[in-house]
N, CA, C and O atoms as a GROMACS GRO file, in nm:
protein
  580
    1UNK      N    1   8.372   8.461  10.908
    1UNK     CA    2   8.458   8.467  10.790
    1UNK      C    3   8.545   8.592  10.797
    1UNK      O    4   8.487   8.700  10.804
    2UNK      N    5   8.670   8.588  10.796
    2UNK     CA    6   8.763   8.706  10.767
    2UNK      C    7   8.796   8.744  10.619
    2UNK      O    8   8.795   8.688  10.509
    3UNK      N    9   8.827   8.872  10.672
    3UNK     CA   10   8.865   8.950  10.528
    3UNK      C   11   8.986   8.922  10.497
    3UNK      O   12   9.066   8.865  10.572
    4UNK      N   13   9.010   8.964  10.369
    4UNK     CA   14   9.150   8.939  10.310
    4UNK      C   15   9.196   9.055  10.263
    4UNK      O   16   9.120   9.152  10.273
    5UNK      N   17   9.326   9.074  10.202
    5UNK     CA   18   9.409   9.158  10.180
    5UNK      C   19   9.345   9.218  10.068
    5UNK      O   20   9.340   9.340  10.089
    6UNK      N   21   9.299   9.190   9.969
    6UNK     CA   22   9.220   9.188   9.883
    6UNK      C   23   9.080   9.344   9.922
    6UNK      O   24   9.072   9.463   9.890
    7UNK      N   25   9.026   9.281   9.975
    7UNK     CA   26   8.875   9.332  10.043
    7UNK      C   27   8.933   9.468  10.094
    7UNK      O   28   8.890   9.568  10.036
    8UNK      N   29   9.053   9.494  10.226
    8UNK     CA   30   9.080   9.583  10.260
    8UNK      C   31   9.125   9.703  10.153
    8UNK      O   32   9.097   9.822  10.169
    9UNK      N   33   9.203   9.648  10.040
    9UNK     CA   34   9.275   9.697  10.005
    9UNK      C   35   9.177   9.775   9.856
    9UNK      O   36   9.215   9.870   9.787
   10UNK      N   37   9.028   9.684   9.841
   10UNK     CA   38   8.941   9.769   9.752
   10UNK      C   39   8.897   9.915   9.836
   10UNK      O   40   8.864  10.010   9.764
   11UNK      N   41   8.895   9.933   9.982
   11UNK     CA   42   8.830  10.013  10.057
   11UNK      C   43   8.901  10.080  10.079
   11UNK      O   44   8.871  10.189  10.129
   12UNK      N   45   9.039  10.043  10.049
   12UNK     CA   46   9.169  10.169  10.072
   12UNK      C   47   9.158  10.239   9.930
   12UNK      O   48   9.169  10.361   9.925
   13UNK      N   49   9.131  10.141   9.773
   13UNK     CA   50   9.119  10.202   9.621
   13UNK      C   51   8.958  10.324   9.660
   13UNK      O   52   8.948  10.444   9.635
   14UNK      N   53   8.892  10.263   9.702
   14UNK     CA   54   8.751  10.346   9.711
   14UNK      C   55   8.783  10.495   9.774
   14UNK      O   56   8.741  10.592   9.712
   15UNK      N   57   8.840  10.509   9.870
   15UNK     CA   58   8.923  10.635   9.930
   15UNK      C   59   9.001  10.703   9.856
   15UNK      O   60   8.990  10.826   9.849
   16UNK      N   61   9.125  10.612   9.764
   16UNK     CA   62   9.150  10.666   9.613
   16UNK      C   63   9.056  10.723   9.498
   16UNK      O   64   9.088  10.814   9.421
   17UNK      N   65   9.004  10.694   9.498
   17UNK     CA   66   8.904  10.761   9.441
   17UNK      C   67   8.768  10.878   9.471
   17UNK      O   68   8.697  10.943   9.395
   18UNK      N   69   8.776  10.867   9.606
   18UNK     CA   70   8.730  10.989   9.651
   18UNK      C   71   8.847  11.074   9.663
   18UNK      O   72   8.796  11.178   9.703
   19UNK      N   73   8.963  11.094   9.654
   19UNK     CA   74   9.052  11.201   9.628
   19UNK      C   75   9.116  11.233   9.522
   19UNK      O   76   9.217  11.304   9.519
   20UNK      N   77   9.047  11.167   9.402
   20UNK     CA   78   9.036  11.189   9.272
   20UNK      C   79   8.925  11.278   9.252
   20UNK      O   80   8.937  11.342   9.147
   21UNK      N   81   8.854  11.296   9.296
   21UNK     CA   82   8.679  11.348   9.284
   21UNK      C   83   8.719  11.449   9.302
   21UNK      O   84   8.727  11.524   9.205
   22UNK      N   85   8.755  11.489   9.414
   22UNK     CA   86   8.815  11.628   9.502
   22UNK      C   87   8.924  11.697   9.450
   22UNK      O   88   8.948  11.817   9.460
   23UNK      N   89   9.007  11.580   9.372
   23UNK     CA   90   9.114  11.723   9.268
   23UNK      C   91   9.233  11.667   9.342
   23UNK      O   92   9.341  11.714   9.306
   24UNK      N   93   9.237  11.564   9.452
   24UNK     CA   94   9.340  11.514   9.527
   24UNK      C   95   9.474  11.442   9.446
   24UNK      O   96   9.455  11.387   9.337
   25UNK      N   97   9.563  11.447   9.487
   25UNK     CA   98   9.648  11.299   9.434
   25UNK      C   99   9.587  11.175   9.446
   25UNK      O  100   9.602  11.150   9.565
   26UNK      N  101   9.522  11.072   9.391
   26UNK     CA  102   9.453  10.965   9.407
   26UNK      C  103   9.526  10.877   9.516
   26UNK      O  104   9.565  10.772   9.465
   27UNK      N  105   9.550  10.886   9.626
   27UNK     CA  106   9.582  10.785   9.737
   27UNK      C  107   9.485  10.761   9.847
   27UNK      O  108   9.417  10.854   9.890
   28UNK      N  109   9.477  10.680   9.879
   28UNK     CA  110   9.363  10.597   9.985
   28UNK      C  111   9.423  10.566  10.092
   28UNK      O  112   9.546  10.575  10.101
   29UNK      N  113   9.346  10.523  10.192
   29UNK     CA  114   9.403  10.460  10.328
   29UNK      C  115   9.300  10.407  10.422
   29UNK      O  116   9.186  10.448  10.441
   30UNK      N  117   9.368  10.300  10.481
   30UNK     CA  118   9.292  10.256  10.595
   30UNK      C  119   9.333  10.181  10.719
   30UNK      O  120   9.348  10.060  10.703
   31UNK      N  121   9.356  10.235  10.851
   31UNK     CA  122   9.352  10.102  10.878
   31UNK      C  123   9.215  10.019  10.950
   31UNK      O  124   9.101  10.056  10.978
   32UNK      N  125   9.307   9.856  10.965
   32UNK     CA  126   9.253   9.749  11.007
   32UNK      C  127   9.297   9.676  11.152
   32UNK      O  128   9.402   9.615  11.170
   33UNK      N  129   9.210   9.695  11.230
   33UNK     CA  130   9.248   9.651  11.374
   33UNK      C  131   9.147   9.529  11.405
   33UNK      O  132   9.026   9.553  11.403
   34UNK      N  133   9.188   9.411  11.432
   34UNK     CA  134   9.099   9.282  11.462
   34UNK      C  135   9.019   9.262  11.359
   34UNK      O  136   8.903   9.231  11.386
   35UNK      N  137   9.061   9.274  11.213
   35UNK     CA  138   8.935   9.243  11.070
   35UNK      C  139   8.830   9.354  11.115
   35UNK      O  140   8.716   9.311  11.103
   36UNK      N  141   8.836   9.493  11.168
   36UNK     CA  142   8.750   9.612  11.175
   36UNK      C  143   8.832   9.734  11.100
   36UNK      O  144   8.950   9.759  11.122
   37UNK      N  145   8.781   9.778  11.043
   37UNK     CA  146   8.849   9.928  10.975
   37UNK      C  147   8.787  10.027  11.098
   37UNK      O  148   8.677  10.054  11.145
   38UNK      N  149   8.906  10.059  11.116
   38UNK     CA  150   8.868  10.192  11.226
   38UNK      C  151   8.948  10.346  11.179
   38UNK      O  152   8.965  10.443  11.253
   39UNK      N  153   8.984  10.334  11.048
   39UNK     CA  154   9.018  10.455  11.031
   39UNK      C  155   9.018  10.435  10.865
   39UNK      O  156   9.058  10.333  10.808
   40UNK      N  157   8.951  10.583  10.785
   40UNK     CA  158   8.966  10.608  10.672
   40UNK      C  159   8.992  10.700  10.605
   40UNK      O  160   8.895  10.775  10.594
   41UNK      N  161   9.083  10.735  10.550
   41UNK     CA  162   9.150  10.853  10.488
   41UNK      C  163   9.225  10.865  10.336
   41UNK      O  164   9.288  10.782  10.270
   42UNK      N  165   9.201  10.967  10.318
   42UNK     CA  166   9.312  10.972  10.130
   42UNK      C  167   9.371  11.114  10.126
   42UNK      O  168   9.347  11.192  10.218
   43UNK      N  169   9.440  11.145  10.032
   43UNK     CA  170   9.555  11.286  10.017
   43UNK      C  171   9.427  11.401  10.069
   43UNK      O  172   9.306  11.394  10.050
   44UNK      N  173   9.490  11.482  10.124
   44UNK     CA  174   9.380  11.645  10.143
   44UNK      C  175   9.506  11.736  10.147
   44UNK      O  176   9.507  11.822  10.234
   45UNK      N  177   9.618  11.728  10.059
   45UNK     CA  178   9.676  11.819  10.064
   45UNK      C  179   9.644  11.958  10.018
   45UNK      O  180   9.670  12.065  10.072
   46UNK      N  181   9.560  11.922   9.862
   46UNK     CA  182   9.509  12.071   9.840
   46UNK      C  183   9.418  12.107   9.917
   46UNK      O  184   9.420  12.228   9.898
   47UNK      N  185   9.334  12.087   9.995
   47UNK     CA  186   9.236  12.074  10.062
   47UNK      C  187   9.260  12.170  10.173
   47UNK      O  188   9.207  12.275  10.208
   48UNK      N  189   9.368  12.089  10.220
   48UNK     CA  190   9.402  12.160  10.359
   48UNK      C  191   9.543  12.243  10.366
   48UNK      O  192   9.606  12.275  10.467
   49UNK      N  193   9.572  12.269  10.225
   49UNK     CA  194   9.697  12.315  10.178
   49UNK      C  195   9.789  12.315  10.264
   49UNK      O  196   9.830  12.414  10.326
   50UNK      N  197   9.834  12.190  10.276
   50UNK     CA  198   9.945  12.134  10.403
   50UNK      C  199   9.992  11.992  10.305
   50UNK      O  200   9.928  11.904  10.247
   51UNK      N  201  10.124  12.019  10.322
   51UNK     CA  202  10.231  11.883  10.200
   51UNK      C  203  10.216  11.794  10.322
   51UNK      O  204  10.256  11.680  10.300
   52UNK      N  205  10.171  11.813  10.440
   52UNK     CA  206  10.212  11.708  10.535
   52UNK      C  207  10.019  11.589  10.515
   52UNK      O  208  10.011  11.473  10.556
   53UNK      N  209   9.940  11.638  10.470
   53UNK     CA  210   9.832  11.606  10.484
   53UNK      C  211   9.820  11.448  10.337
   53UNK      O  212   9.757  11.442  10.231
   54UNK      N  213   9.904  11.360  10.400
   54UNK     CA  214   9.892  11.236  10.290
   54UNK      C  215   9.787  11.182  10.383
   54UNK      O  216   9.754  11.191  10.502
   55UNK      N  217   9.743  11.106  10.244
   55UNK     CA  218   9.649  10.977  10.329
   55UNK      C  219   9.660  10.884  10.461
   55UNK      O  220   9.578  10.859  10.549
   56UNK      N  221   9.820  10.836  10.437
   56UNK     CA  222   9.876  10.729  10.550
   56UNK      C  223   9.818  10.844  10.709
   56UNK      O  224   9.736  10.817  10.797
   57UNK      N  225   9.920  10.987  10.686
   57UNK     CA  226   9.914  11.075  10.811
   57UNK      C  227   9.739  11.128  10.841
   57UNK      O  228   9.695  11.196  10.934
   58UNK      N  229   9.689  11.085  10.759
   58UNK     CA  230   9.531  11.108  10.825
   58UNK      C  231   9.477  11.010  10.902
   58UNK      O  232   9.416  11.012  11.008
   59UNK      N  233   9.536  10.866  10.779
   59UNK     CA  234   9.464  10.752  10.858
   59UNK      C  235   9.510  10.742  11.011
   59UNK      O  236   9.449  10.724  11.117
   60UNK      N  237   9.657  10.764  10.974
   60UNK     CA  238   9.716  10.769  11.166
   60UNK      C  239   9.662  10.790  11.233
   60UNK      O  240   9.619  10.707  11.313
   61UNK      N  241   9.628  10.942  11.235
   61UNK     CA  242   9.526  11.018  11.339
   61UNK      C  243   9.430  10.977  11.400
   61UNK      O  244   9.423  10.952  11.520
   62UNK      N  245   9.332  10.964  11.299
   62UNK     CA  246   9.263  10.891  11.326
   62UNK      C  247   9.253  10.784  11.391
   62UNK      O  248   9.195  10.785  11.500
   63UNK      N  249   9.301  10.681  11.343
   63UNK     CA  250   9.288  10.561  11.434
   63UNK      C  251   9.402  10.585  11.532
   63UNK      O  252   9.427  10.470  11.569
   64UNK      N  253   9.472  10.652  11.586
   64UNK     CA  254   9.497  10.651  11.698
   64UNK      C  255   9.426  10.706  11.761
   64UNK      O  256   9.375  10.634  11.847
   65UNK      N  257   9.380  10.855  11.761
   65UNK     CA  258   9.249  10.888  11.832
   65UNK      C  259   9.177  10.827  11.886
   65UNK      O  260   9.150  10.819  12.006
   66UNK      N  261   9.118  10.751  11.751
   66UNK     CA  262   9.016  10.640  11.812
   66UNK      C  263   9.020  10.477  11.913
   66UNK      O  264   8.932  10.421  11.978
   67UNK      N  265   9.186  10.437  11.883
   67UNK     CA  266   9.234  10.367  11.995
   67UNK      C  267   9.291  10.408  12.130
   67UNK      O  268   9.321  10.336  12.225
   68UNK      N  269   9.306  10.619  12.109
   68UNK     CA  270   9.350  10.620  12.228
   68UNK      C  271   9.482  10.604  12.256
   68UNK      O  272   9.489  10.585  12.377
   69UNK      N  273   9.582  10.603  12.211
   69UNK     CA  274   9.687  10.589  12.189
   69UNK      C  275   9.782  10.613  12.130
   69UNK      O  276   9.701  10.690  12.079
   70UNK      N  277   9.898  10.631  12.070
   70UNK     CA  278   9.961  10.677  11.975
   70UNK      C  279  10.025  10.523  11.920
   70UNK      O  280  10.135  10.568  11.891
   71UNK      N  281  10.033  10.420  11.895
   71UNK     CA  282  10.101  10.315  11.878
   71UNK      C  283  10.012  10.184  11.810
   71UNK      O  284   9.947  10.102  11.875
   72UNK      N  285  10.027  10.189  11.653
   72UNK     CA  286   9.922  10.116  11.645
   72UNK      C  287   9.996   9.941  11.575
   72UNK      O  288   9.986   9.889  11.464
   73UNK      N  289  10.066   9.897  11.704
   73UNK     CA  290  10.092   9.763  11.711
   73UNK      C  291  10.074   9.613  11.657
   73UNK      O  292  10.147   9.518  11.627
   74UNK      N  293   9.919   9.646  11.663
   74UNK     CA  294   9.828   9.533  11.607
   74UNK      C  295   9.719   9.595  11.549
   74UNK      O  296   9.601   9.567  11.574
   75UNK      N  297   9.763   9.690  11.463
   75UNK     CA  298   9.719   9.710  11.324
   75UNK      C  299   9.754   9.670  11.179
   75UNK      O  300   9.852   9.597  11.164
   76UNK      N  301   9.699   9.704  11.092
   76UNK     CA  302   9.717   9.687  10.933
   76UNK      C  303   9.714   9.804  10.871
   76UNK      O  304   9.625   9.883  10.904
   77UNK      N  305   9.785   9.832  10.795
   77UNK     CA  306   9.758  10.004  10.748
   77UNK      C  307   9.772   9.952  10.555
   77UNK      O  308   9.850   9.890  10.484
   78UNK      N  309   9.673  10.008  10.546
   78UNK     CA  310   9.655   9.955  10.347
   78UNK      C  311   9.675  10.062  10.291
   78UNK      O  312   9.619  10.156  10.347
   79UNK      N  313   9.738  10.088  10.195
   79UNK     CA  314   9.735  10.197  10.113
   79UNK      C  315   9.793  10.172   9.965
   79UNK      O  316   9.881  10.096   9.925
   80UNK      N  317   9.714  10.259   9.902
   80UNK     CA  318   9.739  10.248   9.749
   80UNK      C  319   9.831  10.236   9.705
   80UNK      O  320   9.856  10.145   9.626
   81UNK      N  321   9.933  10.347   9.753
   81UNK     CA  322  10.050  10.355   9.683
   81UNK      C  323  10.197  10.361   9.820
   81UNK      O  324  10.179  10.430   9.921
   82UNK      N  325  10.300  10.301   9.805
   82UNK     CA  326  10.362  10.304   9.867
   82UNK      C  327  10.437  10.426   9.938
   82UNK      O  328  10.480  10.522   9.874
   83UNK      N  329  10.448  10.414  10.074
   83UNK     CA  330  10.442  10.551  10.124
   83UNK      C  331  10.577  10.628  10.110
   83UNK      O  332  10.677  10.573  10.065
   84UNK      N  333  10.574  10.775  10.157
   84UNK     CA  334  10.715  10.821  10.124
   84UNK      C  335  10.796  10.809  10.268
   84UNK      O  336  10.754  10.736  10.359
   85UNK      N  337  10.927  10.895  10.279
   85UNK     CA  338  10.947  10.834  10.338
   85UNK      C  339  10.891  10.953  10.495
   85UNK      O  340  10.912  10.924  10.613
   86UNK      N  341  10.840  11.045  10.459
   86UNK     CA  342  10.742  11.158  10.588
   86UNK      C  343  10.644  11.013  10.699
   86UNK      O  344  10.625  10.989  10.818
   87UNK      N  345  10.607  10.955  10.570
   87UNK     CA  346  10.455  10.853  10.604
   87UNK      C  347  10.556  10.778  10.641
   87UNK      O  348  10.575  10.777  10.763
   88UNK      N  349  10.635  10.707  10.570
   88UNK     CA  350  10.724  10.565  10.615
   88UNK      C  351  10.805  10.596  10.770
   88UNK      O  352  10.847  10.503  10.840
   89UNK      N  353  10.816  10.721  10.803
   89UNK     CA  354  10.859  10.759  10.923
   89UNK      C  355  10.741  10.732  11.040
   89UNK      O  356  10.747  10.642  11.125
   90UNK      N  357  10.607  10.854  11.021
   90UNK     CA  358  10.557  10.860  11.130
   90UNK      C  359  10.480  10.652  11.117
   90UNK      O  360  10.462  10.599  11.227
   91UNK      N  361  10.457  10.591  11.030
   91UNK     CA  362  10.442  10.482  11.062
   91UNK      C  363  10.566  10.383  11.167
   91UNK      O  364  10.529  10.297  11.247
   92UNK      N  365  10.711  10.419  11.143
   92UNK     CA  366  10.781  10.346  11.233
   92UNK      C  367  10.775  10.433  11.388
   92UNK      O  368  10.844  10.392  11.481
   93UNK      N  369  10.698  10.542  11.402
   93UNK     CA  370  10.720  10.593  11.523
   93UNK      C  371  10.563  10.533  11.617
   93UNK      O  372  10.546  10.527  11.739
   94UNK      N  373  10.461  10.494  11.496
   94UNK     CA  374  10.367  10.446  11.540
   94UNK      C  375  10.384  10.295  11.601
   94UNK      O  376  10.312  10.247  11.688
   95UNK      N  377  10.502  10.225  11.531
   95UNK     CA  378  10.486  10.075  11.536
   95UNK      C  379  10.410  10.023  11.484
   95UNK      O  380  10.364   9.922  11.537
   96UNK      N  381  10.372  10.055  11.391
   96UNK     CA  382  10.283   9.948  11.319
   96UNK      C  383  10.292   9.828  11.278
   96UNK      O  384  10.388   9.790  11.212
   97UNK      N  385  10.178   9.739  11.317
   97UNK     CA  386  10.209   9.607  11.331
   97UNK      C  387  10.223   9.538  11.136
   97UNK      O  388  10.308   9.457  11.099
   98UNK      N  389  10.146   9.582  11.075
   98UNK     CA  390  10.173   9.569  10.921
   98UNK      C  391  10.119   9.617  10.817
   98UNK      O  392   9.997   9.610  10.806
   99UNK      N  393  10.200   9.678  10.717
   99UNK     CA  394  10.180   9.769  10.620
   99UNK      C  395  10.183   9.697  10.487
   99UNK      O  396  10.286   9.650  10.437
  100UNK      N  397  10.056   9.692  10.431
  100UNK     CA  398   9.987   9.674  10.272
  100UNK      C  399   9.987   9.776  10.196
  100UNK      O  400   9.910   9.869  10.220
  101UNK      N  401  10.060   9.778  10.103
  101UNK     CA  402  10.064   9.884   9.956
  101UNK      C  403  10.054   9.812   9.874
  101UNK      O  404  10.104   9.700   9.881
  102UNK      N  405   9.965   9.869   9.742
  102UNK     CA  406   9.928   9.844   9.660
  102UNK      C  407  10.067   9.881   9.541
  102UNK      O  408  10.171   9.821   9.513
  103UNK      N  409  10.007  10.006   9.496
  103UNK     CA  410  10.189  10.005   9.340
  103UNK      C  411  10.304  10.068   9.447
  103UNK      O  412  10.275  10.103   9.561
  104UNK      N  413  10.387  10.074   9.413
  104UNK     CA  414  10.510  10.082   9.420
  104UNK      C  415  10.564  10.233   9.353
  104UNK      O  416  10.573  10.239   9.230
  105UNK      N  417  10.601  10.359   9.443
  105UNK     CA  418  10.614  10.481   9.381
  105UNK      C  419  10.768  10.452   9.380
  105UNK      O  420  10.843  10.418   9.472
  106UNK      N  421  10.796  10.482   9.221
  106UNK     CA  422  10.930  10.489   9.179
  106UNK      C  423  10.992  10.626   9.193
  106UNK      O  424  11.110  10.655   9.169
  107UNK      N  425  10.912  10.694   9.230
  107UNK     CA  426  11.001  10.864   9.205
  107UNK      C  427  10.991  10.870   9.358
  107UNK      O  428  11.110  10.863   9.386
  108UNK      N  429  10.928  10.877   9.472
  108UNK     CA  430  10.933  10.938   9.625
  108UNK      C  431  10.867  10.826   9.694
  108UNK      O  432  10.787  10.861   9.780
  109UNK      N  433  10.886  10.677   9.672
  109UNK     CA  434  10.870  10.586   9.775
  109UNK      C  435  10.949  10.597   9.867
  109UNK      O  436  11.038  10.679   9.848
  110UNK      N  437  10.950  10.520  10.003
  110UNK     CA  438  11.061  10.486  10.086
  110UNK      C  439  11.202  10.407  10.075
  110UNK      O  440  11.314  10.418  10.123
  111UNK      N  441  11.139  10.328   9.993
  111UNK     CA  442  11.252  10.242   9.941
  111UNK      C  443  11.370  10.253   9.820
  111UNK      O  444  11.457  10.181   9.771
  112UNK      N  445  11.311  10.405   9.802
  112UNK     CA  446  11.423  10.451   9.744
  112UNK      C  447  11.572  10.519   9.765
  112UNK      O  448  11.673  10.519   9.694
  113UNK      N  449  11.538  10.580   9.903
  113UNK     CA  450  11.587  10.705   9.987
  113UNK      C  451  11.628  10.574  10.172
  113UNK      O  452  11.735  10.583  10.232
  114UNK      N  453  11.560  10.515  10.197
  114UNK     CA  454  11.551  10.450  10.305
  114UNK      C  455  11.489  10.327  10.345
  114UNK      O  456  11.396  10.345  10.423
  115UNK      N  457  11.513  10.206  10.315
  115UNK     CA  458  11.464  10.061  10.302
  115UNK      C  459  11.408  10.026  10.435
  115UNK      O  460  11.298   9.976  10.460
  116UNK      N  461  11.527  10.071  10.538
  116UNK     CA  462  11.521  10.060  10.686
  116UNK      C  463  11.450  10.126  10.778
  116UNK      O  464  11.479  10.106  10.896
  117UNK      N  465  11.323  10.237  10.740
  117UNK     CA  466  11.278  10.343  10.816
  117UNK      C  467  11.190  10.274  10.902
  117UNK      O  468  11.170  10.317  11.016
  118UNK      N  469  11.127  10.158  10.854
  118UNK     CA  470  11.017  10.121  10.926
  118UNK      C  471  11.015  10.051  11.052
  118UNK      O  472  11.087   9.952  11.043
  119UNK      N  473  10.967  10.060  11.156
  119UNK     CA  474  10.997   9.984  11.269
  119UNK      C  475  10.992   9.820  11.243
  119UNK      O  476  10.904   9.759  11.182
  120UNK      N  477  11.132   9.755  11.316
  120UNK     CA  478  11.187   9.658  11.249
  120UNK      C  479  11.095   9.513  11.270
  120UNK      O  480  11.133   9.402  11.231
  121UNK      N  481  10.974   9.538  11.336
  121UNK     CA  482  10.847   9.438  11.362
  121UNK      C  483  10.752   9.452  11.254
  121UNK      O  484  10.658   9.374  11.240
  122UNK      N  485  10.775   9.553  11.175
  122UNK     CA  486  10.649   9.588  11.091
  122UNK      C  487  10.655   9.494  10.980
  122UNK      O  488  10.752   9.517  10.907
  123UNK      N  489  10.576   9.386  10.939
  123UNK     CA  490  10.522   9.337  10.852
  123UNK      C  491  10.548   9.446  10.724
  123UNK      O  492  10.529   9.564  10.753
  124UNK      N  493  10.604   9.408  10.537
  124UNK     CA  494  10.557   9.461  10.466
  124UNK      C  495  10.488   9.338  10.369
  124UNK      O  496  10.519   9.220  10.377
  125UNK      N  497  10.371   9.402  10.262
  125UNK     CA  498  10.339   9.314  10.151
  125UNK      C  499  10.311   9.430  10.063
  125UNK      O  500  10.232   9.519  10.092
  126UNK      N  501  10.389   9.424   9.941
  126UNK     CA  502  10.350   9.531   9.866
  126UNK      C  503  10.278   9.452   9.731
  126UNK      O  504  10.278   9.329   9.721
  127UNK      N  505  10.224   9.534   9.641
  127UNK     CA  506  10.194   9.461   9.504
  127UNK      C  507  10.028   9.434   9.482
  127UNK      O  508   9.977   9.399   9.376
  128UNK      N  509   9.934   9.466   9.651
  128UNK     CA  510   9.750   9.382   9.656
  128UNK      C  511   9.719   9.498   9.552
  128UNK      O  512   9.718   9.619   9.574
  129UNK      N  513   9.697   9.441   9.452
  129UNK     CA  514   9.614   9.511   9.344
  129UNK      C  515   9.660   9.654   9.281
  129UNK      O  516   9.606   9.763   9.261
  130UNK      N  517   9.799   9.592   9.259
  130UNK     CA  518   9.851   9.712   9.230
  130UNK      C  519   9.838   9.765   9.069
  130UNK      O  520   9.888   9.874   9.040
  131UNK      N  521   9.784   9.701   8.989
  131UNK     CA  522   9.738   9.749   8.890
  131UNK      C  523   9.636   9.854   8.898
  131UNK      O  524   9.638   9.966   8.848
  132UNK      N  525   9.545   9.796   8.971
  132UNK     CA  526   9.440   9.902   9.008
  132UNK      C  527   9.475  10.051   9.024
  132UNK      O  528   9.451  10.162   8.976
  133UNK      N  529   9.552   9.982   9.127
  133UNK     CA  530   9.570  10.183   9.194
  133UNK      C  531   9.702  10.224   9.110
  133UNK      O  532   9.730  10.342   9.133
  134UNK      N  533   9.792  10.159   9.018
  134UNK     CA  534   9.857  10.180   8.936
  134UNK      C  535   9.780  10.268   8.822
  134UNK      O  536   9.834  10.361   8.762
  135UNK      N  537   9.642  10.224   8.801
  135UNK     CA  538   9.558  10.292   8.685
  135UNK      C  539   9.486  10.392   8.761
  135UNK      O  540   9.435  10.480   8.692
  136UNK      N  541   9.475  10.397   8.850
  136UNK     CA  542   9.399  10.548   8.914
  136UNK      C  543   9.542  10.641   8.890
  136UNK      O  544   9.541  10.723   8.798
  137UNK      N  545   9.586  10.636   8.922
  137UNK     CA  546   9.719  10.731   8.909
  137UNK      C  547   9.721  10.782   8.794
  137UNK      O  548   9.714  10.903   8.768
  138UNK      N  549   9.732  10.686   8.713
  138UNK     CA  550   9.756  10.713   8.533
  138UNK      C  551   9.665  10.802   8.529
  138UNK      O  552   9.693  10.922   8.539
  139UNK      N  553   9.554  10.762   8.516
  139UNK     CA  554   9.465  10.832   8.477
  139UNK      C  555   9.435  10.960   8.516
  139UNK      O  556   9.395  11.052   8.446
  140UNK      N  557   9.462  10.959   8.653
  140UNK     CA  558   9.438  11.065   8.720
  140UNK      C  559   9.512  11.214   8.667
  140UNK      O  560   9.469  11.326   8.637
  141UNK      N  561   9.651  11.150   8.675
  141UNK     CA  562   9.788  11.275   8.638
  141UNK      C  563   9.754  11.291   8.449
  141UNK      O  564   9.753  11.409   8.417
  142UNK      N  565   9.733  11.207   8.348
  142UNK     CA  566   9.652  11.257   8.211
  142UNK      C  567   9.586  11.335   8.188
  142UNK      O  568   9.597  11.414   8.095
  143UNK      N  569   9.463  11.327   8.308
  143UNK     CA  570   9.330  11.427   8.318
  143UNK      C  571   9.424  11.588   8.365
  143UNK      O  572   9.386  11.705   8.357
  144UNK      N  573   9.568  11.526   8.418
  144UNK     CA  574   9.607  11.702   8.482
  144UNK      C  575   9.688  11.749   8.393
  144UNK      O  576   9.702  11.869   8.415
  145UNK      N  577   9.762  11.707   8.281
  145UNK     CA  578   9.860  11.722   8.197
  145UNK      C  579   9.774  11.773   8.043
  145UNK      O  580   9.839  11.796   7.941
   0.00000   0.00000   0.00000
């Protein structure tokens, strides 16, 4: 039985929420290579007090590391919130085979600034449960205000 967009995309919210715990911006990540998660990551910017340290650019690392490669082709990369366009870059330099976001960032998405960044094979689906990680956000930035 395979997973669905759905399933991945609770395990990318679960990562959101461990960088809620931590004081993070609530964003998650993961990717998915052959229905296997081989990489998991969320914001560590305060953490590692580096603006470059988003979720998407951890998950990268990672699973390229772990494939060995820099190019992750026939991957899936899930993430909470739609990436900016730093992330929407190093994903088109990765090739990524297709990118799942959950809400839609109206102030520093990609698609505000650059529609076209992504390498032009890359799969998008935005919207898997975007209420969800729409309400981690909320909530999150209330608790800081």
């Amino acid at each position: 039985m395979g997973f669905d967009d759905s399933y991945f995309m609770k395990q990318a919210l679960n990562e959101a929420i461990a960088a809620a715990q931590e004081g993070e911006v609530p964003v998650g990540a993961i990717v998915v290579c052959n229905q296997k998660i081989i990489a998991r990551a969320h914001n560590m910017t305060e953490r590692l007090t580096d603006v470059t340290a988003h979720a998407e650019m951890q998950a990268i690392t990672i699973a390229e590391n772990l494939l060995g490669g820099k190019y992750l082709k026939d991957c899936t990369l899930y993430v909470t919130l739609e990436p900016c366009v730093m992330c929407a870059g190093a994903l088109a330099w990765a090739q990524l085979g297709r990118l799942v976001y959950a809400a839609i960032d109206e102030k520093r998405g990609y698609h505000l600034l650059e529609k076209n960044i992504l390498h032009p094979k890359t799969e998008v689906l935005s919207g898997v449960m975007s209420d969800e990680a729409g309400c981690l956000m909320t909530e999150f930035f209330k608790k800081k205000r």
